[in-house]
Each structure stands twice: as structure tokens, then as C-alpha cells.
C-alpha positions in Angstrom: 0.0 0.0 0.0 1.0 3.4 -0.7 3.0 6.0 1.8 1.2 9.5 2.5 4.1 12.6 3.0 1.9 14.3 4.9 2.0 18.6 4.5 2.8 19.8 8.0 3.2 24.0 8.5 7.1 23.3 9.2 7.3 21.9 5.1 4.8 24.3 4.0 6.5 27.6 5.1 9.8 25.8 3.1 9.1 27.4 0.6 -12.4 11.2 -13.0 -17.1 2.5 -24.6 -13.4 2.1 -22.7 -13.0 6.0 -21.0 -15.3 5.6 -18.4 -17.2 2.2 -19.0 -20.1 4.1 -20.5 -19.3 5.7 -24.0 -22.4 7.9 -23.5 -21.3 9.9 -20.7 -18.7 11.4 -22.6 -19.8 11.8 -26.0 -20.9 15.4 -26.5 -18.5 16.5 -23.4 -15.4 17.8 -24.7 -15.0 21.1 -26.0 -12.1 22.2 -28.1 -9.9 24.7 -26.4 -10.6 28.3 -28.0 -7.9 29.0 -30.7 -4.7 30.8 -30.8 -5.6 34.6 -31.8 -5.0 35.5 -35.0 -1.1 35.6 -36.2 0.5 33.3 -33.0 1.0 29.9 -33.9 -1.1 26.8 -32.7 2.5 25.2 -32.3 4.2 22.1 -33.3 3.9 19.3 -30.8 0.2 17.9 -32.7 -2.6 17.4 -30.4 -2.9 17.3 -26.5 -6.1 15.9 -24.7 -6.8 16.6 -21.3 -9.5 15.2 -19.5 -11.5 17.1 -17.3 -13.4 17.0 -14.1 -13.9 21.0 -13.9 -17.8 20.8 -14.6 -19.0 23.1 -12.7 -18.9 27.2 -14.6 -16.1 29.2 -12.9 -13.4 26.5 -12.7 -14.6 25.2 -16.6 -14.0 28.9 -17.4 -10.9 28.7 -15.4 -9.2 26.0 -17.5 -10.8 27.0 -20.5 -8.7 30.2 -20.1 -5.4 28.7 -19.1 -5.8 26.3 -21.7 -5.7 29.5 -24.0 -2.6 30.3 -23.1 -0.9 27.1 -24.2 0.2 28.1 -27.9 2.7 25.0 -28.4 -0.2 22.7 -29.1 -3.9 22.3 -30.6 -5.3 21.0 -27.0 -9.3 19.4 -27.1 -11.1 19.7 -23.2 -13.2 16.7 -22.4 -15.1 17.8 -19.7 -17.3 15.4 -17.4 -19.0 15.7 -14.2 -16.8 16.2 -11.5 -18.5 13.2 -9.8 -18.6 11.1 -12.7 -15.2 11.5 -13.1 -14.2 10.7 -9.5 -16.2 7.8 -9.9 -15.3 6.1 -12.5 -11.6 7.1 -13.2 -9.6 3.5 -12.3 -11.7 2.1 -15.5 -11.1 6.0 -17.2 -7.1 5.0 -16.8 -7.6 1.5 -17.7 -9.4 2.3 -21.3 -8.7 5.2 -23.5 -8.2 8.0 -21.4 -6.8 11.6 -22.9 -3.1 12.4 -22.7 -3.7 14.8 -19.7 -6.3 14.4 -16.5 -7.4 16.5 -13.7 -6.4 14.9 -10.2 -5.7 15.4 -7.2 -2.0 15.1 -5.0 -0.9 12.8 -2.4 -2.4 9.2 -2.0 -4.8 9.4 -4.4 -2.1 10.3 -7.2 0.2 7.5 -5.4 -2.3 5.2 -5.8 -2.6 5.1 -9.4 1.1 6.0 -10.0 1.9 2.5 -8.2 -0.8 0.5 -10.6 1.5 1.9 -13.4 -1.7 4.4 -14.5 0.4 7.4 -15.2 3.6 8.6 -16.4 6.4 9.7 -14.7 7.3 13.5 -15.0 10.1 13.3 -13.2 12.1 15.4 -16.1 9.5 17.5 -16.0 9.5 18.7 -12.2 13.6 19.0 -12.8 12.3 22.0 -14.9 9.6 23.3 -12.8 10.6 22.4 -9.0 11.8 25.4 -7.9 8.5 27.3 -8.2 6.9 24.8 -5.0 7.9 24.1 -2.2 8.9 20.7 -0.6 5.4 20.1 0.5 4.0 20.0 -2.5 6.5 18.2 -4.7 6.0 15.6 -1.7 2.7 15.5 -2.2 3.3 14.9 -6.0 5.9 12.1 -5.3 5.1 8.6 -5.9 6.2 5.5 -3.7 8.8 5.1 -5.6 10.4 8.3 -5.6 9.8 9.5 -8.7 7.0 12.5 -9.8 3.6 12.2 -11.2 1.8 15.3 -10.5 1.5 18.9 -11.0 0.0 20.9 -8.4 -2.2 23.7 -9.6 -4.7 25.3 -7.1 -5.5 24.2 -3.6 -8.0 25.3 -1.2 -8.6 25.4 2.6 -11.6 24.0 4.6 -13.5 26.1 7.3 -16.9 27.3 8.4 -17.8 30.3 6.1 -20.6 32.8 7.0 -21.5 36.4 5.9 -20.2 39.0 7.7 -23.6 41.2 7.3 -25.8 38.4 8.5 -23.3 38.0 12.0 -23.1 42.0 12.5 -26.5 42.0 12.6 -27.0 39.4 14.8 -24.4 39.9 17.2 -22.4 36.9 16.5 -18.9 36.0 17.1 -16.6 32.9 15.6 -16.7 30.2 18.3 -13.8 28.7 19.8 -14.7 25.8 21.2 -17.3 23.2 20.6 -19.5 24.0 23.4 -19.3 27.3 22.1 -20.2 26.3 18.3 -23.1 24.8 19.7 -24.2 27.4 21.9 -24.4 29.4 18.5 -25.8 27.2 16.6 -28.8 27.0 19.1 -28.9 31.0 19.0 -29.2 30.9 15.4 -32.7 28.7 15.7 -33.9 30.9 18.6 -32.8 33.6 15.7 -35.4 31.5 12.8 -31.6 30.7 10.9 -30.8 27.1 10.2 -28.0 27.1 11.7 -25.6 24.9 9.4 -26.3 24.5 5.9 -25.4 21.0 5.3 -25.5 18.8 1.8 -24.7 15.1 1.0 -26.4 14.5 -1.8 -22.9 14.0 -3.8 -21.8 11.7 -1.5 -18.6 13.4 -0.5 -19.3 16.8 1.4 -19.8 14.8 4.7 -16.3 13.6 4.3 -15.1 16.7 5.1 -17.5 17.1 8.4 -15.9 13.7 9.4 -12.4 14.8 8.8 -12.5 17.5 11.3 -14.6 16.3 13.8 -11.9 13.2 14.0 -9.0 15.9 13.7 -10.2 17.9 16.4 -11.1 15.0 18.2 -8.6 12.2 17.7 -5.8 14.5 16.1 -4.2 14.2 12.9 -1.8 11.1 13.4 -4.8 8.8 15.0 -6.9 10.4 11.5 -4.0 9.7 9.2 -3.5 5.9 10.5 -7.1 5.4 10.5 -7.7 6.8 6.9 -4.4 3.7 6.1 -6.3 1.1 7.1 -4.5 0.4 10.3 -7.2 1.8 12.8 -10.2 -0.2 13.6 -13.2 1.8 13.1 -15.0 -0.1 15.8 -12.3 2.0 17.9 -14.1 4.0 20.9 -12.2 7.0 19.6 -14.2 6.6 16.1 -17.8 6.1 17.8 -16.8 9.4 19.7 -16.0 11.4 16.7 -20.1 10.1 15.0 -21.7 11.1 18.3 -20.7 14.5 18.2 -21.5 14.5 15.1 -25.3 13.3 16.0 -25.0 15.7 18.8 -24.7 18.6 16.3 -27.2 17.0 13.4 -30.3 19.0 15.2 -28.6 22.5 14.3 -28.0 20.8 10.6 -29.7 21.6 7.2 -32.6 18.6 6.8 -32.9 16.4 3.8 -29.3 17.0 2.8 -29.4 13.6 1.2 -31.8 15.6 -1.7 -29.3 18.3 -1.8 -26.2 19.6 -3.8 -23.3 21.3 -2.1 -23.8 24.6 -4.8 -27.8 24.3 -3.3 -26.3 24.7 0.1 -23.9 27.3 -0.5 -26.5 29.4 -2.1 -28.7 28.6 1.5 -25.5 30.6 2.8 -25.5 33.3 0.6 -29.6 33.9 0.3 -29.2 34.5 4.6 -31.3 31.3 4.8 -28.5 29.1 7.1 -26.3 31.0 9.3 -22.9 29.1 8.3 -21.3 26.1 6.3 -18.5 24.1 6.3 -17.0 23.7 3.3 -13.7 24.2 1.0 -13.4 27.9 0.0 -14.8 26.9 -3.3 -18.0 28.1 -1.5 -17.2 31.6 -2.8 -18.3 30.2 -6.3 -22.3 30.1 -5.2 -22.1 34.0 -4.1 -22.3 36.5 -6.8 -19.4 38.8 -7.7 -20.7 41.7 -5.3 -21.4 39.7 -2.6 -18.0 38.1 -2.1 -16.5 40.5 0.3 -18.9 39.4 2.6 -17.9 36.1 2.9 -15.4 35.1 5.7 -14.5 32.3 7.7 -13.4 30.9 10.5 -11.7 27.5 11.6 -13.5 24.6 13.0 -13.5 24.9 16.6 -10.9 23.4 19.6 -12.7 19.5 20.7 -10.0 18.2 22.7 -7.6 20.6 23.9 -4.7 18.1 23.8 -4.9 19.1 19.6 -6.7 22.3 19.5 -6.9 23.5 15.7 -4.0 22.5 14.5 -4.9 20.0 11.7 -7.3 21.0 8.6 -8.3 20.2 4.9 -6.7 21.7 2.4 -6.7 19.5 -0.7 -4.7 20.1 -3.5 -6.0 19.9 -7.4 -3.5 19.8 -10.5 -2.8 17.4 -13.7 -1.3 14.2 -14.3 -0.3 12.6 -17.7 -2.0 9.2 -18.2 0.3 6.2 -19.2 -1.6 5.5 -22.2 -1.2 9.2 -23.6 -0.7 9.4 -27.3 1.4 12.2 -27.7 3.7 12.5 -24.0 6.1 15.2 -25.3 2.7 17.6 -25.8 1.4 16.8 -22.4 4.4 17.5 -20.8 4.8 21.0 -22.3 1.1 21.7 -21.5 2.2 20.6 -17.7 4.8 22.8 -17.6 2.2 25.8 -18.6 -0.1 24.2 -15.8 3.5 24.6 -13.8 3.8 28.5 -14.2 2.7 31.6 -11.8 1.5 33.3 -14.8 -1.1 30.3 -15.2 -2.0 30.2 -12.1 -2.7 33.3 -11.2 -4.8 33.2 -14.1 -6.6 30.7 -12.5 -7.1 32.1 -8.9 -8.0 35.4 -10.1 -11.3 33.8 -12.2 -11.7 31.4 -9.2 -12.2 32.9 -5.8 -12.2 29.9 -4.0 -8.5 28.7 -4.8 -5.0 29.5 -4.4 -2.0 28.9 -6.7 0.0 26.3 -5.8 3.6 27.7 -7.2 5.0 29.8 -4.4 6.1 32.3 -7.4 2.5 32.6 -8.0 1.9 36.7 -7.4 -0.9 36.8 -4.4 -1.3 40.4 -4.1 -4.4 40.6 -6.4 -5.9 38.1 -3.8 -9.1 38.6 -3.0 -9.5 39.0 1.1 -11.0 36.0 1.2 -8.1 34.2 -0.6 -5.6 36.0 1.7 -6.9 34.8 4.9 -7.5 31.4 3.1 -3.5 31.5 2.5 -3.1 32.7 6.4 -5.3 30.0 7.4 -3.3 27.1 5.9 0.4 28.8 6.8 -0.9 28.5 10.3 -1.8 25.4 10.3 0.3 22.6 12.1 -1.1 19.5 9.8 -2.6 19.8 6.6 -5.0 16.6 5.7 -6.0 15.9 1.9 -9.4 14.9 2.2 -11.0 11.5 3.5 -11.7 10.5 -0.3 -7.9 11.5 -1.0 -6.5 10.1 2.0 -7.3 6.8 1.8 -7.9 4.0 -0.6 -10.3 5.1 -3.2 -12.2 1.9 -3.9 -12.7 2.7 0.0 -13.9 6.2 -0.4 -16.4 5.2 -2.6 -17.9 1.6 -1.8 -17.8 2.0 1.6 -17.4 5.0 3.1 -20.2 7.3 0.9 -22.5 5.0 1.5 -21.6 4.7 5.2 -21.8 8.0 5.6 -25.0 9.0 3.5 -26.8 5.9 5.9 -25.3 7.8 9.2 -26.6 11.2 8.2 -30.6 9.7 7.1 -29.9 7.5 10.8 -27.6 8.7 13.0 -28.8 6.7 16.0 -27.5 3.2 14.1 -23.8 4.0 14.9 -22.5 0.7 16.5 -24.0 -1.2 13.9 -22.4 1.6 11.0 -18.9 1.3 12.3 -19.0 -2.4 12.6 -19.8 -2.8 9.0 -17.8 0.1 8.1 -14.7 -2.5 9.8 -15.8 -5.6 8.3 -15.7 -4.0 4.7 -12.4 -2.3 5.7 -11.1 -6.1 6.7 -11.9 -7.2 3.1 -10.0 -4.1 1.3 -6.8 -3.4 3.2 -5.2 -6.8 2.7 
């Protein structure tokens, strides 16, 4: 099984037919890149794919953009629902997947690195390396040393609210979970819901696990347990899933039926009083509305770990190992690779931030500069449970785990001893 290098604050401050099973699910997706303008050259190096899991507008229009910008090749975007993609990308790499993908870093780019599902780029990050820091080229490193991955954006994980809402209510950021509570419980008194709250997806609960086990447990105990080599029958683990049905009466109901954009647009149509979320939230608020947007890190559990462990998972581009035409994926990587690109990217997106640590951040939004603050403070930095761990894991077991705890969260002995059993049968 694969090695995590886990981000810690001390390495950061260093510096998704054959494609997917189902022909029809991408025929009609892709969308050529827009041309070159008129008199620069569409370049030499033929034609690069890249497979896409931006769906939703503002990061589509994101890449769509940066893609642009690449004038050494004709590129062709085939973009598929982000789920979708996630879903189904081990048969994706296994049948005739384009030259480039959209992935994420750490295990889940280890994973298929080690099942020989992607090209090595090692030459590559000789080029580009000195624009990241250790962290991330960590994080982009396979098992066996060499590199697979080019981060791009990343993005932190907290409890967003709007400032105006809070003003006018008299509320202040919690800092402890007795505290959290004791707002939430003002904020029905108040007629707010006072979480907005969405699983519909399948993954957004993920990150309310995460914390609550961080916070709890701490991020070593979280790390080993997202490895396999925890047993989630573990008192620890039923601790984390009742405070978790201790807080469900302050949480958004039927979130099974909902979308994580229909929540986020609870949050910024004053409707639920906060959300916890990636930063990516900031794409359901209109333009004028942003500023009002802030955050504030998931409260202190146990005091033995505070708040010094959160989410802040990392997107970029890998090449597949059956790409047709490697030397044009690795030029396009190397675009992906640049400031100049990224910036691009953060300033049409206003819930990332560029990866490169050349990336120019003073046209950061607020909100982007405290996201940036939040995750230089931070002691650990997790990935995400569906990047942290196994992902035939993630998806067979844990979704489905967790969509059952959310619709009944008073079956939790019986949940974590079938979460084990299925755990048993996976990490061999």
C-alpha cells in the first residue's frame, strides 16, 4: 500500500465505450480549447487531450482560459462531471483516457502511479521544481520516488458565513465546541438554520468527518485510520459520530436531496447561518457579494490538539500512461506549472490559491488572503478522506456509510461495525 508525505506548516512555510465504461457519458462533453488569436502559432507538438473534471462554470471557465494560453499545441477539453469523473476514473485509466487528466495530489495520485496508470514527469519537475515548495513536490511524489503530478490550485476548509448576516445578529466565531453549539442554538432561537449542510454527492460529509476526527482524535490517529490500520470499531471513532449526531439537530434537513452549490446558495440567500465547506463556496455567491464572505476554523474539541490540523486539498494534472502524444502533455504541464497560469486561474476562481509559491498573491481577494493565512498556520494539513485513503474505500464504503449515518444517525454501533468488516476485506 501506498506511503502518505503528509503537508505539516514546518514543510509548508519551506518554501475522473473504454473511457469511463459508459461511452455515453462522454460523447458530447469535450470542447475544443478556443484558438490561438489570429497571427501566433497553434504550435508544433500535434494534439494534447486533457480530461477534465472542472464541470462546474467558474473553474470550466478557469481552465478553459489557461488552456488559451498554451500556444505550443492544438489542446481538445473533455469535460465530465466532477462526480462522474471521480467515480469512475480507475476504468477511465484503464481504457482510452486523454493524454492529460485532472487529479488530485498525495495518496490518491500515489495510488494510481503504483498501478503503473500514469507517467512519470520526473524530467518535468527538474524544470519546474523550484517554483513549490517541498510540501508539494512531496505530495506529487510517488512510492517510488519519482514524480507524477503537477500541483495547480489548492484550497482550505472552514466554516464560512456572511459578515452582514453575523453584524447583525451579534455573532462571534466560536472557539470551542461548546461554544459552536451554543451558536448554533442562538441561530434557531434567531429562525436561521444554523448549518447548511448537503450530502447529496456523496462526498461533502467527508469533510465534516475529517474534522470532527482531527479535532477529536488528532491528525496522526486520523491519518492511520484513513491507512487502514485503525479499527473503526475503535471508541475513539464512535466518539468522533456522536458529536457529530449531537450537532445534526442545528444541521440543514434532507441533505441527502441536496447539492453542495444548493447549500452554498442557502448561505448566501441569509437562509443558514454558516457552512462548512472548501473555499470553493465563494463560487455560489455573486461577484458583489463576495466581500462578505469570511470564515473561521472549525473549533478546539479536545484541547490536547486544538486547531492545529485542517483540509486543504490540492488539485492539478497528471499525464495518463496510455497518452498518445507525452512530449505535448508534458509542455502543457509545464504551462499548468507556471505563476503566470496560475494566477490566471485564482484570479477567475475565488475559491483557490496557486499552488507555485512564485504565483503573485497580491491581487488576492480578502478571502483568498486569509484562506492563504489559514493554511500557513496550520500545524497538519490533511487531503481529504476520499484522497487520504484507498479510493475503492472512499467510494464503496465509506459514501455510502456515511449517506446511511446522516438519514440515521442513532445506528452508529452497527455503522462502524460494518464500516470494519468492509475495511477487513479491502486493506489486505
Amino acid at each position: 500500500m501506498a506511503q502518505r508525505s503528509p503537508i505539516t506548516r514546518r514543510h509548508l512555510l519551506l518554501g475522473a465505450a473504454a473511457t469511463f465504461g459508459v461511452p455515453a457519458i462522454l460523447a458530447g462533453c469535450g470542447s475544443e480549447a478556443p484558438a490561438p488569436a489570429p497571427g501566433r502559432p497553434g504550435g508544433d507538438l500535434g494534439t494534447v487531450t486533457i480530461g477534465s473534471n472542472a464541470s462546474d462554470e467558474i473553474p470550466k471557465k478557469s481552465l478553459d482560459t489557461v488552456v488559451k494560453g498554451f500556444t505550443q499545441a492544438t489542446t481538445r477539453i473533455n469535460t465530465v462531471d466532477h462526480n462522474t469523473f471521480q467515480e469512475n476514473i480507475n476504468r477511465y485509466l484503464r481504457g482510452t483516457p486523454e493524454d492529460v487528466f485532472t487529479w488530485f495530489a498525495g495518496y490518491r495520485m500515489q495510488f494510481f502511479a503504483e498501478q503503473g496508470l500514469a507517467t512519470d514527469i520526473s524530467d518535468v519537475w527538474q524544470e519546474i521544481g523550484g517554483g513549490y515548495t517541498q510540501a508539494f513536490k512531496d505530495q506529487s511524489t510517488g512510492v517510488d520516488g519519482k514524480q507524477y503530478f503537477i500541483p495547480f490550485t489548492y484550497y482550505p476548509w472552514a466554516v464560512f458565513y456572511r459578515k452582514s448576516v453575523w453584524r447583525e445578529k451579534g455573532y462571534t466565531p466560536p472557539a470551542t465546541l461548546d461554544e459552536f453549539t451554543a451558536l448554533a442554538r442562538k441561530m434557531k432561537t434567531d429562525g436561521l438554520i444554523p448549518i447548511a449542510f448537503a450530502d447529496k454527492d456523496g462526498w461533502p460529509a467527508m469533510g465534516t468527518f475529517d474534522i470532527l476526527n482531527m479535532r477529536t482524535n488528532g491528525y496522526d490517529f486520523h491519518v492511520s485510520l484513513m491507512a487502514g490500520k485503525e479499527s473503526w470499531t475503535d471508541p475513539r471513532v464512535k466518539q468522533v459520530f456522536d458529536t457529530w449526531r449531537g450537532l445534526m439537530e442545528f444541521h440543514q434537513p434532507a441533505a441527502l436531496g441536496r447539492t453542495w452549490q444548493e447549500a452554498g446558495q442557502s448561505l448566501a440567500q441569509k437562509k443558514t447561518g454558516m457552512y462548512l465547506l472548501g473555499m470553493f463556496v465563494a463560487q455560489q455567491f455573486p461577484e458583489a457579494d463576495r466581500d462578505d464572505l469570511d470564515f473561521f476554523t472549525f473549533p478546539e474539541i479536545n484541547p490536547a490538539y486544538g486547531t492545529d490540523s485542517i483540509d486543504a486539498p490540492i488539485d492539478g494534472y497528471m499525464i495518463s500512461a496510455k497518452a498518445k502524444n507525452v512530449e505535448g502533455a508534458k509542455a502543457l504541464l509545464k504551462h499548468f506549472a507556471q505563476p503566470a497560469s496560475q494566477n490566471i486561474a485564482t484570479g477567475l476562481d475565488p475559491g483557490t490559491l496557486a499552488a507555485s509559491s512564485q504565483a503573485d498573491t497580491s491581487g488576492y481577494s480578502a478571502l483568498q488572503k486569509r484562506g492563504a493565512e489559514l493554511v500557513s498556520k496550520a500545524t497538519h494539513i490533511a487531503q481529504f478522506l476520499d484522497r487520504d485513503t484507498r479510493p475503492d474505500f472512499a467510494s464503496t464504503v465509506m459514501i455510502p456509510s456515511l449517506q446511511s449515518f446522516v438519514g440515521e444517525p442513532d445506528e452508529i454501533d452497527s455503522l462502524l461495525k460494518s464500516i470494519e468488516q468492509q475495511k477487513a476485506n479491502i486493506f489486505r
